[in-house]
Backbone as XML, in Angstrom:
<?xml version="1.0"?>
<chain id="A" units="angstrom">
  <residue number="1" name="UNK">
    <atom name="N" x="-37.485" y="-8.962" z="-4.141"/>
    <atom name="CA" x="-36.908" y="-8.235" z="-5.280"/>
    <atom name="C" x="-36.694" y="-6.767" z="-4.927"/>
  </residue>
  <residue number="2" name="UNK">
    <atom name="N" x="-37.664" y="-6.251" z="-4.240"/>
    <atom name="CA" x="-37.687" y="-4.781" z="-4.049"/>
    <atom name="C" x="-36.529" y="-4.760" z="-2.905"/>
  </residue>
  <residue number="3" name="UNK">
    <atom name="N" x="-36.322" y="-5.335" z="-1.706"/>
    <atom name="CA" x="-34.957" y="-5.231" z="-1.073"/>
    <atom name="C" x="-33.613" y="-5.445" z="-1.756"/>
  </residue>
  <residue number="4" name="UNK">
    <atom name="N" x="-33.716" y="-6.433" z="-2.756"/>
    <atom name="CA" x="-32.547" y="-6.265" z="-3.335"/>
    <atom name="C" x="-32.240" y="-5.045" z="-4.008"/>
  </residue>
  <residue number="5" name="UNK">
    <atom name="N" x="-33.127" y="-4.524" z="-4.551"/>
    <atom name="CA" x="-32.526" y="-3.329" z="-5.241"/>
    <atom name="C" x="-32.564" y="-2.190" z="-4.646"/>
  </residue>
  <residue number="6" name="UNK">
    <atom name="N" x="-33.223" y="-2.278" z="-3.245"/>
    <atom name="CA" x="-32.715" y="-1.182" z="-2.289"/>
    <atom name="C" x="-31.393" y="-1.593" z="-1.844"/>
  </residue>
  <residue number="7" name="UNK">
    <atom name="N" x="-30.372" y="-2.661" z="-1.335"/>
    <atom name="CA" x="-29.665" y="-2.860" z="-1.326"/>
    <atom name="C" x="-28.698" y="-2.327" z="-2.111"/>
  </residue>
  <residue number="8" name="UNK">
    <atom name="N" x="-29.029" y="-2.706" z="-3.540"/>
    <atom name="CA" x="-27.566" y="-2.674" z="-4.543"/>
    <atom name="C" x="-27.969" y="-0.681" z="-4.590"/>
  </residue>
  <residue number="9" name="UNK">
    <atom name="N" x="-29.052" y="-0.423" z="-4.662"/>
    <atom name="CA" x="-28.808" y="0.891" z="-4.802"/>
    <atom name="C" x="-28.018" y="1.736" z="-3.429"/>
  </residue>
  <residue number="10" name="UNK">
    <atom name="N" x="-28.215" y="0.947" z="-2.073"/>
    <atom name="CA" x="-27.149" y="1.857" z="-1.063"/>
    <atom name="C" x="-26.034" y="1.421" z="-1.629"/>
  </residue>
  <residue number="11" name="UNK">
    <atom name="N" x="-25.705" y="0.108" z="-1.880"/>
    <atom name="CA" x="-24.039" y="0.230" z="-2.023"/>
    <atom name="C" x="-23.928" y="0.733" z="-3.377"/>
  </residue>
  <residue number="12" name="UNK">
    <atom name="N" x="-24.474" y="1.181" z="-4.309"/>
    <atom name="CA" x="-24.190" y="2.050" z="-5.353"/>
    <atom name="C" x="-23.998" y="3.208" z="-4.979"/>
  </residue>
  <residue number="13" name="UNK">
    <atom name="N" x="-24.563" y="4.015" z="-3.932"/>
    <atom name="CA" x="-24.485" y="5.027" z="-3.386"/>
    <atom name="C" x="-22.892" y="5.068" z="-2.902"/>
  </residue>
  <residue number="14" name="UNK">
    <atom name="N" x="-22.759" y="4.070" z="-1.704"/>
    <atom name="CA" x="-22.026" y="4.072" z="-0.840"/>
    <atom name="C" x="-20.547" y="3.817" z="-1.907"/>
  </residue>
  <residue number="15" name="UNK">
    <atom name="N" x="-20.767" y="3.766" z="-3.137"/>
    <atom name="CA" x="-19.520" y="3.126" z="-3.844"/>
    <atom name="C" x="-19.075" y="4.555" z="-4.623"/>
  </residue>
  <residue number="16" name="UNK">
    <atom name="N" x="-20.624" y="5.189" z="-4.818"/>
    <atom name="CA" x="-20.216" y="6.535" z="-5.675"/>
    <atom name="C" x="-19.363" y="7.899" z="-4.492"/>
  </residue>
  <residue number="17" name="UNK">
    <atom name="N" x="-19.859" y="7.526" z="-3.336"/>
    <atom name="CA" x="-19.431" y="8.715" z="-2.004"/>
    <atom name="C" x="-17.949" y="8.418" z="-2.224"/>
  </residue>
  <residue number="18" name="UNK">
    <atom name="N" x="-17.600" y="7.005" z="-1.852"/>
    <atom name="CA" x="-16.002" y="6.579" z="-1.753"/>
    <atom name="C" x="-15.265" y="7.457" z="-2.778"/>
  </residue>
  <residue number="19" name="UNK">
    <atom name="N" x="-15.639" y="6.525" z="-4.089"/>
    <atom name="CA" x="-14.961" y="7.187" z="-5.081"/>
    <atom name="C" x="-14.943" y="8.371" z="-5.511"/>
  </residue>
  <residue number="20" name="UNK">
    <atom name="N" x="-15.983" y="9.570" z="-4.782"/>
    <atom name="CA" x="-15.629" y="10.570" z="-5.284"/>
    <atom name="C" x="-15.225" y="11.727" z="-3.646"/>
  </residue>
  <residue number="21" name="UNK">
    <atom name="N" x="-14.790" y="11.267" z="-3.238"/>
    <atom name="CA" x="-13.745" y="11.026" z="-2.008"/>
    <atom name="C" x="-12.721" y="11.918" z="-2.280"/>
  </residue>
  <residue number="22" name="UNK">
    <atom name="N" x="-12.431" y="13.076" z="-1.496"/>
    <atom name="CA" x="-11.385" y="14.042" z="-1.769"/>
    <atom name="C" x="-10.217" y="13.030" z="-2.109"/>
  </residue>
  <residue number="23" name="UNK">
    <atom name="N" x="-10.029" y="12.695" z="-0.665"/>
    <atom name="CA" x="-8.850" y="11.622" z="-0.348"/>
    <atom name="C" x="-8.966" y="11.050" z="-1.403"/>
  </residue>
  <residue number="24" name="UNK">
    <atom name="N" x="-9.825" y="10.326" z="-1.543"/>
    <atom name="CA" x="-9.269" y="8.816" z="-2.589"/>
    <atom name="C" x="-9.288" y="9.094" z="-3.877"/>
  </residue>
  <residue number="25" name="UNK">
    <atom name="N" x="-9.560" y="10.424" z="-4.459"/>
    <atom name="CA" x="-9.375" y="10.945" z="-5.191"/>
    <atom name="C" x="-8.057" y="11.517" z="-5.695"/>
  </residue>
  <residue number="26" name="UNK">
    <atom name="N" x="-7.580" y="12.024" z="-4.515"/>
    <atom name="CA" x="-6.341" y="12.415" z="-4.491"/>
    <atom name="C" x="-5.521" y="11.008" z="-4.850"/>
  </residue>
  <residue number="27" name="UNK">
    <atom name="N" x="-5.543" y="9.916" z="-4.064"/>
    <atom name="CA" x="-4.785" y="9.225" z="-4.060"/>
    <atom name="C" x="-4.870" y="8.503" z="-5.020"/>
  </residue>
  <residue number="28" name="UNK">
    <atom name="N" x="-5.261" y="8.575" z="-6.098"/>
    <atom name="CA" x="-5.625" y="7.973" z="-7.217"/>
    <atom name="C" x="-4.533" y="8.835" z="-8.254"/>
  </residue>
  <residue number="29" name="UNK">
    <atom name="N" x="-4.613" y="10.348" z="-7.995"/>
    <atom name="CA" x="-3.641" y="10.934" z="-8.653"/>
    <atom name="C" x="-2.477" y="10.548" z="-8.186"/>
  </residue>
  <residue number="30" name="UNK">
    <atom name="N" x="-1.985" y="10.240" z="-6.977"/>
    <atom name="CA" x="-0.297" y="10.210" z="-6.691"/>
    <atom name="C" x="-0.256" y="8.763" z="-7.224"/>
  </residue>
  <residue number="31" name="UNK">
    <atom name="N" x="-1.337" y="7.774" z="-7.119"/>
    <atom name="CA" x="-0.779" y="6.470" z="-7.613"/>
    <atom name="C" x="-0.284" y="6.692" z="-9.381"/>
  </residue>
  <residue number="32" name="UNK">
    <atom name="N" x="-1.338" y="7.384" z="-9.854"/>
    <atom name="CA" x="-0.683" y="7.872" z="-11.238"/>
    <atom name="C" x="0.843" y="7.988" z="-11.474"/>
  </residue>
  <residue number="33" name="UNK">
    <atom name="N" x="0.860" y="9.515" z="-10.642"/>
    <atom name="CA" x="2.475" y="10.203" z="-10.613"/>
    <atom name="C" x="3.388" y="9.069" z="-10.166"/>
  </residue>
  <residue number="34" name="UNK">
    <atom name="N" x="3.132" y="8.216" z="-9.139"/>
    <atom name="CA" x="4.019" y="7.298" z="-8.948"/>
    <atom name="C" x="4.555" y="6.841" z="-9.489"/>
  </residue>
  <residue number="35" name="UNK">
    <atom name="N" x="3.052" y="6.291" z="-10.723"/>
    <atom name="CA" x="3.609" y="4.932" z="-11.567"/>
    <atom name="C" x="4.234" y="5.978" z="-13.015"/>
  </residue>
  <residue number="36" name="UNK">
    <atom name="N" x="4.135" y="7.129" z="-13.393"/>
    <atom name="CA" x="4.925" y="7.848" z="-14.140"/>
    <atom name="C" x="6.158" y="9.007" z="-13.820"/>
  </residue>
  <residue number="37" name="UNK">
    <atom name="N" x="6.828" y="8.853" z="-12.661"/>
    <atom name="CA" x="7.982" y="8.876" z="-12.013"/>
    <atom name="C" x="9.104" y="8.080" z="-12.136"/>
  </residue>
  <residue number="38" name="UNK">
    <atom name="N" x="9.780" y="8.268" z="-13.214"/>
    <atom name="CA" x="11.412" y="7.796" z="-13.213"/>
    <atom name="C" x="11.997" y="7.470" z="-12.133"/>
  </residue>
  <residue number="39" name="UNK">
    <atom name="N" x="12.239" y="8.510" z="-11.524"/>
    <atom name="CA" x="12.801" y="8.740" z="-10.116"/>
    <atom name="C" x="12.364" y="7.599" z="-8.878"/>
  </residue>
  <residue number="40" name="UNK">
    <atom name="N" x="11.360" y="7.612" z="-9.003"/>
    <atom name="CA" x="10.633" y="6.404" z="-8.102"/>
    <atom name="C" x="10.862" y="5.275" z="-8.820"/>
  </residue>
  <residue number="41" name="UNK">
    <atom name="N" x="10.683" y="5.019" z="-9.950"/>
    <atom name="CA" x="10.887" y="3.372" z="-10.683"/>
    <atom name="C" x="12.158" y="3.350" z="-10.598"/>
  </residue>
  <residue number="42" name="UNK">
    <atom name="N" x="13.233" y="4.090" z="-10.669"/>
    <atom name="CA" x="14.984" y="3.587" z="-10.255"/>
    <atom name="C" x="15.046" y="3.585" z="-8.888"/>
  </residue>
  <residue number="43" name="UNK">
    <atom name="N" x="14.367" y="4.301" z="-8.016"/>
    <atom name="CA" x="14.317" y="3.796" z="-6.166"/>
    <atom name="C" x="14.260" y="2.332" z="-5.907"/>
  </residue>
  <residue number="44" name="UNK">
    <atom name="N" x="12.820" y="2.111" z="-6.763"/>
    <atom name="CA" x="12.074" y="1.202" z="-6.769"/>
    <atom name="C" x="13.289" y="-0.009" z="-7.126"/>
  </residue>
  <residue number="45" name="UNK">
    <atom name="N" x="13.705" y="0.115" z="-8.079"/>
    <atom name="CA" x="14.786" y="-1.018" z="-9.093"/>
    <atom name="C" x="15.441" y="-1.108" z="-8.101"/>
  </residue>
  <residue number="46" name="UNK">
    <atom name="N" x="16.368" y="-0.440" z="-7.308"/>
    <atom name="CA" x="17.750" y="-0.394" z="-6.529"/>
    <atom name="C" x="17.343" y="-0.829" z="-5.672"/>
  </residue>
  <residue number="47" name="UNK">
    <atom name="N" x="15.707" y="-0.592" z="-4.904"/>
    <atom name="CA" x="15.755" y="-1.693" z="-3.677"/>
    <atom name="C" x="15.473" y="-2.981" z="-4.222"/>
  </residue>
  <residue number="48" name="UNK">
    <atom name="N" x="14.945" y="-3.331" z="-5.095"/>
    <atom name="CA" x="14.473" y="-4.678" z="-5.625"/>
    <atom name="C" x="15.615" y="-5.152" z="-5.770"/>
  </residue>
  <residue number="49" name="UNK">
    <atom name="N" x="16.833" y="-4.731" z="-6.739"/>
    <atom name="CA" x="18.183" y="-5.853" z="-6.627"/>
    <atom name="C" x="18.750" y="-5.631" z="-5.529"/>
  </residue>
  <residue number="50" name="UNK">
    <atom name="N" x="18.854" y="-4.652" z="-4.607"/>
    <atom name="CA" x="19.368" y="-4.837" z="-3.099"/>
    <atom name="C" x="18.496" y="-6.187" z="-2.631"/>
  </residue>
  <residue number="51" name="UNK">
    <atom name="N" x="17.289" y="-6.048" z="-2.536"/>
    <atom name="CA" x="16.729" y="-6.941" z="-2.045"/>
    <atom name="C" x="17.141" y="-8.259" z="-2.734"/>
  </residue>
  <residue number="52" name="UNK">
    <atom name="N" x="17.143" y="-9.027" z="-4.136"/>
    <atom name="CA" x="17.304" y="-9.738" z="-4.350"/>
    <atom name="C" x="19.007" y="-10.133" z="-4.046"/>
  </residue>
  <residue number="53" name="UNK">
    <atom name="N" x="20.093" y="-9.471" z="-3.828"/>
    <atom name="CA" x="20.847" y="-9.926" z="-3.475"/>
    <atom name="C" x="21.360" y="-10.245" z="-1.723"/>
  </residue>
  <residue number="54" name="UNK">
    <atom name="N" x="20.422" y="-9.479" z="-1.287"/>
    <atom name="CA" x="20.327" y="-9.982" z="0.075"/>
    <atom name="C" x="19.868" y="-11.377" z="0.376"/>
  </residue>
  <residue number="55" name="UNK">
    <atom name="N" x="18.817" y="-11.289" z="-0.555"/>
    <atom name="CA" x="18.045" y="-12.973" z="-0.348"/>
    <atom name="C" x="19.529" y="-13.746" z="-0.797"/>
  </residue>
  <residue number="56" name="UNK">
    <atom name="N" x="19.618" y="-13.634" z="-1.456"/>
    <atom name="CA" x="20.959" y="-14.552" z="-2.355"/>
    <atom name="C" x="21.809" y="-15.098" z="-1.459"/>
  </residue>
  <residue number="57" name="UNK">
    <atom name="N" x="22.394" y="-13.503" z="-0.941"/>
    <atom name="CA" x="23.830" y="-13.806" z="-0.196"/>
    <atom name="C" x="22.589" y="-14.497" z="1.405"/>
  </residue>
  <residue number="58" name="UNK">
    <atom name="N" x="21.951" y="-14.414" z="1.652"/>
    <atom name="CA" x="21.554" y="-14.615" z="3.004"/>
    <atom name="C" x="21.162" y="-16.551" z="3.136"/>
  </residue>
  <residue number="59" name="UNK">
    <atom name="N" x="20.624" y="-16.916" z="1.985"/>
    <atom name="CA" x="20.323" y="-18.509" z="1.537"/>
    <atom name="C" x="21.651" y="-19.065" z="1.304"/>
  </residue>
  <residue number="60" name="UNK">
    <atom name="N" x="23.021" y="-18.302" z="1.203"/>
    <atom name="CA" x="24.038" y="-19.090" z="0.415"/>
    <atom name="C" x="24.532" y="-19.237" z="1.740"/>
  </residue>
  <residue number="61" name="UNK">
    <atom name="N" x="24.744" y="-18.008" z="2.555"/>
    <atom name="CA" x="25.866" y="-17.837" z="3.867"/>
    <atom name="C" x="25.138" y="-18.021" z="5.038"/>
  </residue>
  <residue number="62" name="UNK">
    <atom name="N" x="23.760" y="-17.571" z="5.181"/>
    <atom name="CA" x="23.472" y="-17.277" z="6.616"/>
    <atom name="C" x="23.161" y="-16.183" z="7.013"/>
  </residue>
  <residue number="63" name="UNK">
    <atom name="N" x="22.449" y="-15.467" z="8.124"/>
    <atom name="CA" x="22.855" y="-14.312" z="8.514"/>
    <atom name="C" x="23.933" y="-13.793" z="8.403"/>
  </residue>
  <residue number="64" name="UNK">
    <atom name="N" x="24.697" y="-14.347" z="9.742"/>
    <atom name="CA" x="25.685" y="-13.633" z="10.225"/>
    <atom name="C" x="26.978" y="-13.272" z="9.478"/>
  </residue>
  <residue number="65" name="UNK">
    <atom name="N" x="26.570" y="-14.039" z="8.329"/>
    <atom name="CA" x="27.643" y="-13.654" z="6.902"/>
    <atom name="C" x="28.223" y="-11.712" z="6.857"/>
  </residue>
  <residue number="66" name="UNK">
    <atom name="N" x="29.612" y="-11.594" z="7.079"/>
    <atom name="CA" x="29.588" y="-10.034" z="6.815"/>
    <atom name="C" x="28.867" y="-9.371" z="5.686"/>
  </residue>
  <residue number="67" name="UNK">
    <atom name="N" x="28.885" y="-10.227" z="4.630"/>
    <atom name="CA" x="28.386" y="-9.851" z="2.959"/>
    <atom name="C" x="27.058" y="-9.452" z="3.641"/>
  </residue>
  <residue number="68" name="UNK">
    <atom name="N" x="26.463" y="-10.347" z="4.293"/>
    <atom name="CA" x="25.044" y="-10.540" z="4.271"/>
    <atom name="C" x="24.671" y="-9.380" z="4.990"/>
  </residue>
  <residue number="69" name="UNK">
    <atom name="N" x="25.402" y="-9.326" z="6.519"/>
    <atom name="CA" x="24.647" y="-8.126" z="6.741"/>
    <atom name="C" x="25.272" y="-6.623" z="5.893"/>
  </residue>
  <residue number="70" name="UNK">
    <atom name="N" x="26.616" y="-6.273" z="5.167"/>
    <atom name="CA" x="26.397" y="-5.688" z="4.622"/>
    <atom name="C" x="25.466" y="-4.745" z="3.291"/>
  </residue>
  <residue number="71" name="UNK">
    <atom name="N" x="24.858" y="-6.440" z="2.474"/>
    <atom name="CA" x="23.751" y="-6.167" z="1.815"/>
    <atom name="C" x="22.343" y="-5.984" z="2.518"/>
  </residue>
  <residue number="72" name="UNK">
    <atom name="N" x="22.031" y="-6.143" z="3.521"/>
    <atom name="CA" x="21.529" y="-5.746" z="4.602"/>
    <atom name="C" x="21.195" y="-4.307" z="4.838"/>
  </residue>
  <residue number="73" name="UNK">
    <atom name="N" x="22.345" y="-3.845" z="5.005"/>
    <atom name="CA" x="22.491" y="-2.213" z="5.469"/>
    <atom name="C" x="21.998" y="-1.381" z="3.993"/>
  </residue>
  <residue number="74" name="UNK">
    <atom name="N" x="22.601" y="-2.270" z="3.201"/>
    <atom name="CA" x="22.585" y="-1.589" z="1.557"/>
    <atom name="C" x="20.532" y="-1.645" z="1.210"/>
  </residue>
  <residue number="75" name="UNK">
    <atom name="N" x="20.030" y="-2.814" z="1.603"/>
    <atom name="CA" x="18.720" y="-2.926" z="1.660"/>
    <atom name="C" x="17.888" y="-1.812" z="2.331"/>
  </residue>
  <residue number="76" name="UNK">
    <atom name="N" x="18.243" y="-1.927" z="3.399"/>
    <atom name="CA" x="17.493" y="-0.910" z="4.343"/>
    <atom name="C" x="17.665" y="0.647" z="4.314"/>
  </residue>
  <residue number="77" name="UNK">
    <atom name="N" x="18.511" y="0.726" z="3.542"/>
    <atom name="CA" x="19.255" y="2.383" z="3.377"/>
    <atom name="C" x="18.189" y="2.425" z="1.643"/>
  </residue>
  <residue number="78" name="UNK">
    <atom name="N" x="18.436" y="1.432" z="0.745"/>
    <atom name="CA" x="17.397" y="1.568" z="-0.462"/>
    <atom name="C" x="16.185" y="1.456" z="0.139"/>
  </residue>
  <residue number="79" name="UNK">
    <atom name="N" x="15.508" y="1.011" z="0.669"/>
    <atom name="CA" x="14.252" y="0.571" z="0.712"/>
    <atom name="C" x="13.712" y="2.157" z="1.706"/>
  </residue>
  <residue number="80" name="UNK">
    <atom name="N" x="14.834" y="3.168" z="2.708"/>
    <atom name="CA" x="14.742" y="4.029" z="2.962"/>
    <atom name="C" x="14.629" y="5.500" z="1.838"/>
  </residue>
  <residue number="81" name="UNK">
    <atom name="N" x="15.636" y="5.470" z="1.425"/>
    <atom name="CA" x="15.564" y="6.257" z="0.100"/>
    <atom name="C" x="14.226" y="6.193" z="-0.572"/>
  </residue>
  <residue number="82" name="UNK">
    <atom name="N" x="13.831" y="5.133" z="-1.038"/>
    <atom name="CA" x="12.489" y="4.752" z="-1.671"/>
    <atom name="C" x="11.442" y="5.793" z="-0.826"/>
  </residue>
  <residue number="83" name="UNK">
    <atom name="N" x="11.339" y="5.484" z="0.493"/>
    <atom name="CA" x="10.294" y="5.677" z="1.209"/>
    <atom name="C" x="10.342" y="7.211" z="1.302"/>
  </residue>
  <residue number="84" name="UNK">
    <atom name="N" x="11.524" y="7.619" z="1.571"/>
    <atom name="CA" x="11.570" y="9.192" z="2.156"/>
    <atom name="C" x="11.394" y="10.073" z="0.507"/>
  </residue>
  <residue number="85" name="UNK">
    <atom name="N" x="11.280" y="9.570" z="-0.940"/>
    <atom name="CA" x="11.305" y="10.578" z="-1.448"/>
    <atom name="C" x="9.214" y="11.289" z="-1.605"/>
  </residue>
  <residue number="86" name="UNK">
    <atom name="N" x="9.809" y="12.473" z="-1.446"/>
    <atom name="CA" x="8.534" y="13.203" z="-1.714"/>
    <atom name="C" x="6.845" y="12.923" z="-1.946"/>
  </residue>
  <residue number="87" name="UNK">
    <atom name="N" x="7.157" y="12.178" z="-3.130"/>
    <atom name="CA" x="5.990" y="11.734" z="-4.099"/>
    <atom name="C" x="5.687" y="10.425" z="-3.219"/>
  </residue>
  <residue number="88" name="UNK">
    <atom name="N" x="6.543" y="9.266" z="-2.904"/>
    <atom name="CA" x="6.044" y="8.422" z="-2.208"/>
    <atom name="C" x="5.493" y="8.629" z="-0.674"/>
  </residue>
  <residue number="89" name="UNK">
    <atom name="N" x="6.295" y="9.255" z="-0.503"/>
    <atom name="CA" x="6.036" y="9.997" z="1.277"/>
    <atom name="C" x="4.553" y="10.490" z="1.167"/>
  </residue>
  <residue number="90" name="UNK">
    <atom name="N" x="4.114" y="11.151" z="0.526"/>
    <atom name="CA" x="2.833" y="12.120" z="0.483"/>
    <atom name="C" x="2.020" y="10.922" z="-0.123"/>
  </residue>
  <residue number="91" name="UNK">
    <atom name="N" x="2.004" y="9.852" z="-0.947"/>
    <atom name="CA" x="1.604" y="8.701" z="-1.459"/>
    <atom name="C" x="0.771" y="7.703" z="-0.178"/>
  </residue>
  <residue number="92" name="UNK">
    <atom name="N" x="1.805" y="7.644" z="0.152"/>
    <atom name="CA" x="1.725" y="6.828" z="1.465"/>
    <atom name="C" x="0.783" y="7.455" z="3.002"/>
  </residue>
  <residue number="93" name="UNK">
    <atom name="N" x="0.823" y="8.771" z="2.943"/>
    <atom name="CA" x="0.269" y="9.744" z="4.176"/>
    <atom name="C" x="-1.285" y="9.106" z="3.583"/>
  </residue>
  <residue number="94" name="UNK">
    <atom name="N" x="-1.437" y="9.547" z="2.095"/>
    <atom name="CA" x="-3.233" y="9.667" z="1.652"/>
    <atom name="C" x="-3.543" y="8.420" z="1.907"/>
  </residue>
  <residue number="95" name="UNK">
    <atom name="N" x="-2.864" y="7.104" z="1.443"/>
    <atom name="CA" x="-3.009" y="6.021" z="1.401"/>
    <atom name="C" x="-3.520" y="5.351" z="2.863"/>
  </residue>
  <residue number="96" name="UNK">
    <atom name="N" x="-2.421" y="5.884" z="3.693"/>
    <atom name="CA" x="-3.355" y="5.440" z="5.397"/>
    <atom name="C" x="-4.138" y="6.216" z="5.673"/>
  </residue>
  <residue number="97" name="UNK">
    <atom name="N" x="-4.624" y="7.400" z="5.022"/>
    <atom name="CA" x="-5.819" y="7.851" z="5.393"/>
    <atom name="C" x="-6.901" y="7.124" z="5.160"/>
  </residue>
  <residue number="98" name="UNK">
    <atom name="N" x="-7.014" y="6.834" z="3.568"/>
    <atom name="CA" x="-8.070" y="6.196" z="2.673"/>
    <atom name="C" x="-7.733" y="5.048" z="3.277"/>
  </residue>
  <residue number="99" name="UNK">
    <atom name="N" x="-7.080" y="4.022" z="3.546"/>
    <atom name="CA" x="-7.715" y="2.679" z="4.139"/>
    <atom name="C" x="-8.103" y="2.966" z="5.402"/>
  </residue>
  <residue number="100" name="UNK">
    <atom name="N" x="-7.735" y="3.935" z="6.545"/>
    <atom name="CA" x="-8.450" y="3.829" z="7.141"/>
    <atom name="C" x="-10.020" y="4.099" z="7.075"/>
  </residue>
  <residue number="101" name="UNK">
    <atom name="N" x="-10.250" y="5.075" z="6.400"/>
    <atom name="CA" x="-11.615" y="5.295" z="5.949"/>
    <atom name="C" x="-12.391" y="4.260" z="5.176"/>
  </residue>
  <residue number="102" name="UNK">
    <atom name="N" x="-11.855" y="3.316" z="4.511"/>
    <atom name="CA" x="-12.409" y="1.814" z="4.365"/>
    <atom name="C" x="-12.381" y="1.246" z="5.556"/>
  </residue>
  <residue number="103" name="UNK">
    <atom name="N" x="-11.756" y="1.249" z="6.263"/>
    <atom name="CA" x="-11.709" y="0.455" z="7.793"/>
    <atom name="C" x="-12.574" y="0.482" z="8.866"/>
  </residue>
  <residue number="104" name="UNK">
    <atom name="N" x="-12.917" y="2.180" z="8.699"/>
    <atom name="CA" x="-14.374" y="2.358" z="9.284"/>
    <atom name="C" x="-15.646" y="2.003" z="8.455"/>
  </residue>
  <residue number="105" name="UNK">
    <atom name="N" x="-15.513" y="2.309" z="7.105"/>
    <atom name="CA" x="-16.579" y="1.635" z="6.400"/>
    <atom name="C" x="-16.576" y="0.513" z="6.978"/>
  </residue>
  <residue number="106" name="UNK">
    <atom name="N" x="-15.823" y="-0.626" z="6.774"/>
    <atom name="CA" x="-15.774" y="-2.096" z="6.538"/>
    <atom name="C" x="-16.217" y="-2.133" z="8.226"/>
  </residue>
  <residue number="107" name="UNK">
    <atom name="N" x="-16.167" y="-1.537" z="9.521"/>
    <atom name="CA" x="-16.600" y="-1.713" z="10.575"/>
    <atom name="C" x="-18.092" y="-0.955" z="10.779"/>
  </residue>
  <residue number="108" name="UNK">
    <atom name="N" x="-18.396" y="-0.292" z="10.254"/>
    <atom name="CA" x="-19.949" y="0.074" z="10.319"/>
    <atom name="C" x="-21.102" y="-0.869" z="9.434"/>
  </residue>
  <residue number="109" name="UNK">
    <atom name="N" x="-20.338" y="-1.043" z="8.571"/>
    <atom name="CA" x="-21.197" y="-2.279" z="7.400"/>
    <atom name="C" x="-21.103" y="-3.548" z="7.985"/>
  </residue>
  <residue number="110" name="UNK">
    <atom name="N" x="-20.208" y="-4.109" z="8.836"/>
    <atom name="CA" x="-19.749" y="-5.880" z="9.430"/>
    <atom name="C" x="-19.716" y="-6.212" z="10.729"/>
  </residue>
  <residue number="111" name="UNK">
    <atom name="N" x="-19.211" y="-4.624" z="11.133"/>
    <atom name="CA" x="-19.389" y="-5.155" z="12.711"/>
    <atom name="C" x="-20.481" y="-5.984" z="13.439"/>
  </residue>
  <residue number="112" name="UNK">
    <atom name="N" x="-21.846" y="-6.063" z="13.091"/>
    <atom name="CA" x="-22.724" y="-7.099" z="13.603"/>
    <atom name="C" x="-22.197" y="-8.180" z="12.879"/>
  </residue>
  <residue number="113" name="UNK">
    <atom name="N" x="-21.607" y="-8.133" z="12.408"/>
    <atom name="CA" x="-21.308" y="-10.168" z="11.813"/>
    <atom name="C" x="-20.451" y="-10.256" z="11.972"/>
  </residue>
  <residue number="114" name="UNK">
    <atom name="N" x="-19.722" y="-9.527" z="12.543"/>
    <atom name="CA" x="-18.143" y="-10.153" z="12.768"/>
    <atom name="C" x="-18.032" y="-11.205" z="13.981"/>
  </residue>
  <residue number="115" name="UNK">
    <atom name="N" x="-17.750" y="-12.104" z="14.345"/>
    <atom name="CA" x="-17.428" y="-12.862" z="15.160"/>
    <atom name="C" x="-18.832" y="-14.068" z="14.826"/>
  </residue>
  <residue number="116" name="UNK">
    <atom name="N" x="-20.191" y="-13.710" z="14.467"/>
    <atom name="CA" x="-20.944" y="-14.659" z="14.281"/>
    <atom name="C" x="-21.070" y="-15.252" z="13.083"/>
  </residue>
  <residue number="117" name="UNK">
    <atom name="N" x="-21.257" y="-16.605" z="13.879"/>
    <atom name="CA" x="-21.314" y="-18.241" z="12.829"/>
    <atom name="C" x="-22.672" y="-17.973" z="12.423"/>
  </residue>
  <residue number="118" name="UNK">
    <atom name="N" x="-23.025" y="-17.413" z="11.110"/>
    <atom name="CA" x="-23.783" y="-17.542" z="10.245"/>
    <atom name="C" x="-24.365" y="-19.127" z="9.392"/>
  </residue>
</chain>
């Protein structure tokens, strides 16, 4: 009993450090701004029906369909736009920070069990 609750109390610890985490702190605010950004939810829209009409024209024709790779170009130019504006750009920088910093968590906490049949 007494190890368990030394247990749950490190990862209570280890859960309160994370979350109060410059980084992941931060990135908690841009996921906010993200999700209350106009600007990003019409990025967002224009690659989604680019995308869905790529799938479309690409299941009806094929690749090598001109349509297809033109909606193609139209995809990758939205799904660029999306990426390069501001708020997502800086979104995305914190975001591979903070998983990597879970990544080292998740390898200092597992690495002895990783590969062994328990």
């Amino acid at each position: 009993f007494v190890m368990n609750e030394k247990i749950f109390d490190l990862a209570s610890k280890l859960s309160n450090s994370l979350e109060n985490n410059p980084k992941v702190k931060e990135l908690n605010i841009l996921e906010k701004e993200l999700n209350n950004s106009y600007e990003v939810y019409l990025l967002s829209q224009k690659k989604d029906q680019c995308l869905e009409v790529y799938t479309r024209l690409k299941e009806a024709y094929g690749e090598d369909n001109k349509e297809v790779i033109e909606a193609l170009k139209k995809l990758k130019a939205s799904k660029e736009e999306l990426s390069n504006h501001p708020l997502v750009k800086k979104y995305l920088s914190i975001y591979n920070e903070v998983r990597d910093l879970y990544m080292e968590v998740d390898h200092i906490l597992y690495s002895d069990f990783k590969g062994s049949k328990c």
